[in-house]
Every structure is written in structure tokens, then in C-alpha cells.
N, C-alpha and C positions, 0 to 999 in steps of 0.2 A: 504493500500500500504506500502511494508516495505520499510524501508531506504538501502536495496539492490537495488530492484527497481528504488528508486527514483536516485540514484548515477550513475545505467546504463542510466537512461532518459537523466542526465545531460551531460554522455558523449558523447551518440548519439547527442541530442540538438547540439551541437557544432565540432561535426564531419563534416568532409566537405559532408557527404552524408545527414546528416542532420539538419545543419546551415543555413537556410532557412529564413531567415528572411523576412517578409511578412509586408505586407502596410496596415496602420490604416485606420479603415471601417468608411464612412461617417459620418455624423452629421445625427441623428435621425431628426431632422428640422431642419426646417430656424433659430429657435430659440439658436442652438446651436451652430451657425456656427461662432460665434466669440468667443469664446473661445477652449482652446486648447482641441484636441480631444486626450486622453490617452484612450478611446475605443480599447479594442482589449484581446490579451494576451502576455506577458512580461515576460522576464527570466532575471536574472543576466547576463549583458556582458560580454564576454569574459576579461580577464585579471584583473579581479575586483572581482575574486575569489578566496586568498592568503591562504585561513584559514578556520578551523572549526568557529569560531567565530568570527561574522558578527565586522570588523575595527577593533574589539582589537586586534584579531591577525591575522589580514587582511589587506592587503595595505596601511602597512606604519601609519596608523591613529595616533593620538595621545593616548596610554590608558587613561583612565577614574581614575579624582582624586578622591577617595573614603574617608569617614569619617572614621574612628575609626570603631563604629557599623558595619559600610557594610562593613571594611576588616573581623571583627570576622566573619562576617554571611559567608564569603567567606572562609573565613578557614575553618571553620566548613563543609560545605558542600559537600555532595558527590556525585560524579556525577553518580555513581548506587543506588543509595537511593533516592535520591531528586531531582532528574529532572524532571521538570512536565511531557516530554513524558510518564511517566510510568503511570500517570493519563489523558494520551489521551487530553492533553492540550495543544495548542498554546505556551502558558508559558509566551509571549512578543508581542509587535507588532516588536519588533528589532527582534526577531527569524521569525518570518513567512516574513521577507523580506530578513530574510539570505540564508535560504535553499533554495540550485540549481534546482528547479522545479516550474511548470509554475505558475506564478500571473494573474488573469484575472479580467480587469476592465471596470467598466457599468458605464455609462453615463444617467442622465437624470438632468431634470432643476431641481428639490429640490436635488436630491441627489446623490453621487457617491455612488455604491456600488464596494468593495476590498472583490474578493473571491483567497482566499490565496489553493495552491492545498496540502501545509503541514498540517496535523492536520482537513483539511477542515475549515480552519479558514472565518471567515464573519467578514466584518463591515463594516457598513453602516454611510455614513460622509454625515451630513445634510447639506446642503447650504442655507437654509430658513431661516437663520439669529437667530434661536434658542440658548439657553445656553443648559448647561445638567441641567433638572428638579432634586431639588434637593432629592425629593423622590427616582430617578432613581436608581436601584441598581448596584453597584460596581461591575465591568466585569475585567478580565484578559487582555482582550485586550483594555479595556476604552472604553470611550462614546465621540466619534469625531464631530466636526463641523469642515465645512471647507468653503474656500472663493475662489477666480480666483483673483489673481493678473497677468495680463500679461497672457503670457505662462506658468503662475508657480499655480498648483493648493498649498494651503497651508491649513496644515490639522491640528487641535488643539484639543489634547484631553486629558480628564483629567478620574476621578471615575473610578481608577483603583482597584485590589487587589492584595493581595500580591503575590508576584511571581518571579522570575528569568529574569530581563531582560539580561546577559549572562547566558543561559542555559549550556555551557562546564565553565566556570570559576565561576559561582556559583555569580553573581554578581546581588544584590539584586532590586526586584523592590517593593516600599513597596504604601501606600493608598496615598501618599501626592505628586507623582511620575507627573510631568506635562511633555508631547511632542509636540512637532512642528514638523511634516514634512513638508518639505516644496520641488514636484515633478517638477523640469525644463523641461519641451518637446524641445527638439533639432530643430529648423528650418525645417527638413528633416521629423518633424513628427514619424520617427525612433525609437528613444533614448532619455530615462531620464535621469536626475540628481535625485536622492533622498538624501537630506539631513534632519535628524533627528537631533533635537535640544530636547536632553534629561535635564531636571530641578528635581530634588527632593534632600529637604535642609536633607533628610536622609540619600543620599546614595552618593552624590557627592557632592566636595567642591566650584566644578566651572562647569558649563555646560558641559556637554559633545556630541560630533557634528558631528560621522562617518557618510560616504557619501559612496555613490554606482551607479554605473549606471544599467542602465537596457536598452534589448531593444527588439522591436516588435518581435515573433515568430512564425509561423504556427503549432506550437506543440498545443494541449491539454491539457486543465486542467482535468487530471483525479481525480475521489473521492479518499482521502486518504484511508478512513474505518479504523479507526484504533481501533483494537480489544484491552479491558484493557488487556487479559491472555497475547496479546503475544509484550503488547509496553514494551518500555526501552531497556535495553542493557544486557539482561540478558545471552545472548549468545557469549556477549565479556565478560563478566566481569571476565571471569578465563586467 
């Protein structure tokens, strides 16, 4: 799916012919019915899309205080050369919640699964109380555990590789890279709060904490397919 595609999806999604927002589907059991159900599919809400890149240059957020290293890494970089789309890569777990196209999320008791409809991104957040095995190998998007506090699912993952957590400003995510999501369900069952609590003593000097809502949609997640000939930006770049 190109990112033409994906930018008409997002204005339809929110056009009044098709801003549809749809009601979260039951609890697979009895077993699930106390906790909050984020079952369903999800798009960025209205007004909480300011920018190519997801808080930094998007509603007002604070930017991110960067180390010495992660500004070089940031000059240096170029956003037709080094973007990981051009290797059909997610890039972040901050990117695959930034782009305006559907999120679709599974419910079950060990585990949530986040099928992201950018890149075709997966990952799957244990609830069975596990760490990450330390043999586990190093993923782009990491290896999450999560917990239910409340209404707030909270999602912890570490065993990242290197990569671009700003894909448009080239801001680094390197192996040492620790996140928090932490998803609020609105009362109404409607609408999240996501807040990411980004940590790595490489790349920032102080936490950094952009936030987003999100909310229920009747749209589809369709498969990205993203072919290596024809990802990146090679049709802007002149």
C-alpha cells in the first residue's frame, strides 16, 4: 500500500461520509470482562494530527532533549538515504502509532496482540508475567510485556535494534532504548490516551513523553505489502 493510499484512507476516515466511528466488540469471556476492552480497530483522532512526526512536530509536545551522539546521528542523517521505509521497516514502535491508518487490537488472557496497518507491523505484549529471555533476539520494534492497571493497559519493552525512533528528523533509537506505553480507555469505551515514556541514556538526556489519542473506527486494516523496489521517497526526492 503506498503512502498515497494510505493519506487518501486518512482523509476519507475523517470525512463526514466517513467518520464512522463504531462501538468496541465484546469480551471474548466472562474472563475478560473486567478489564478494559481496547478490542476492535483504532485510528489517530481527529485534531491530534499536527505533523509528519509523531509530538515532535505535532501538538505542541515538548521536543526531545538529545545527547551530543544523537544530535550528530541527527545531522548526519538523511531522510532519502536512511529511512528505514526504504528497507520495508516499521523503523519504531513511535512510527507505526504515528501514521494516519488503521491500528487493530486482539485481546486475549496471556496476551495482547498490536497489528499496526503501516509497514504490516506485529507485536505481540505478553501478560503472563514473563521478562524478555535473555537469548531472545533484538527486534526493531522490541520485545513487550504488559500489565492492566485500571482502565490503563501498560506496555514495557525493551531488546530493541538500532533504528530511527523519528523517522522524518532522523532521531536515533539505539540497543539500550527502554519504552512505556502506557493506553487510557475513555469511560465511553470510544477513545484512548497513549502515552509513551521513551528512556535510553544514548539518545536523550531526560525522558521523553509525547501523547496521542486514538479512537474506535469501522474502517479496515488493510495489508501494507510493501515492495523493497518501490519503498522510500524516491519519487519526491527531486
Amino acid at each position: 500500500m503506498t503512502r498515497l493510499i494510505a493519506f487518501v484512507l486518512f482523509l476519507v476516515a475523517w470525512s463526514p461520509a466517513g467518520a464512522q466511528v463504531g462501538s468496541s466488540s465484546g469480551p471474548a469471556d466472562g474472563a475478560m470482562a473486567a478489564i478494559p476492552d481496547f478490542s476492535g480497530v483504532w485510528l489517530a483522532a481527529p485534531g491530534t494530527i499536527g505533523g509528519v512526526e509523531f509530538a515532535e512536530m505535532a501538538g505542541g509536545a515538548e521536543p526531545p532533549q538529545l545527547t551530543a551522539e544523537a544530535l550528530r546521528i541527527r545531522e548526519a542523517y538523511d531522510l532519502f538515504v536512511d529511512d528505514p521505509a526504504y528497507q520495508c521497516s516499521p523503523a519504531s514502535i513511535t512510527r507505526v502509532w504515528s501514521n494516519p491508518v488503521p491500528i487493530e487490537i486482539e485481546q486475549h488472557p496471556d496476551r495482547v496482540i498490536l497489528r499496526y496497518e503501516y509497514m504490516d507491523g506485529l507485536r505481540t505484549v505478553y501478560l503472563d508475567g514473563r521478562s524478555r529471555p535473555p537469548e531472545a533476539p533484538r527486534e526493531v520494534l522490541g520485545h513487550s510485556v504488559g500489565r492492566y492497571e485500571g482502565s490503563t493497559l501498560v506496555i514495557e519493552s525493551t531488546g530493541f535494534t538500532f533504528s530511527y525512533i523519528g523517522a522524518i528528523t532522523g532521531t536515533p533509537q539505539t540497543e539500550t532504548l527502554s519504552v512505556v506505553e502506557r493506553l487510557t480507555l475513555s469511560e465511553d469505551g470510544q477513545r484512548f490516551r497513549l502515552e509513551i515514556v521513551h528512556e535510553d541514556p544514548a539518545t536523550f538526556t531526560s525522558p521523553w513523553t509525547p501523547t496521542r489519542d486514538f479512537a474506535l473506527t469501522d474502517l479496515e486494516r488493510l495489508d501494507w505489502d510493501c515492495v523493497l523496489e518501490d519503498a522510500g521517497y524516491a519519487d519526491f526526492a527531486d
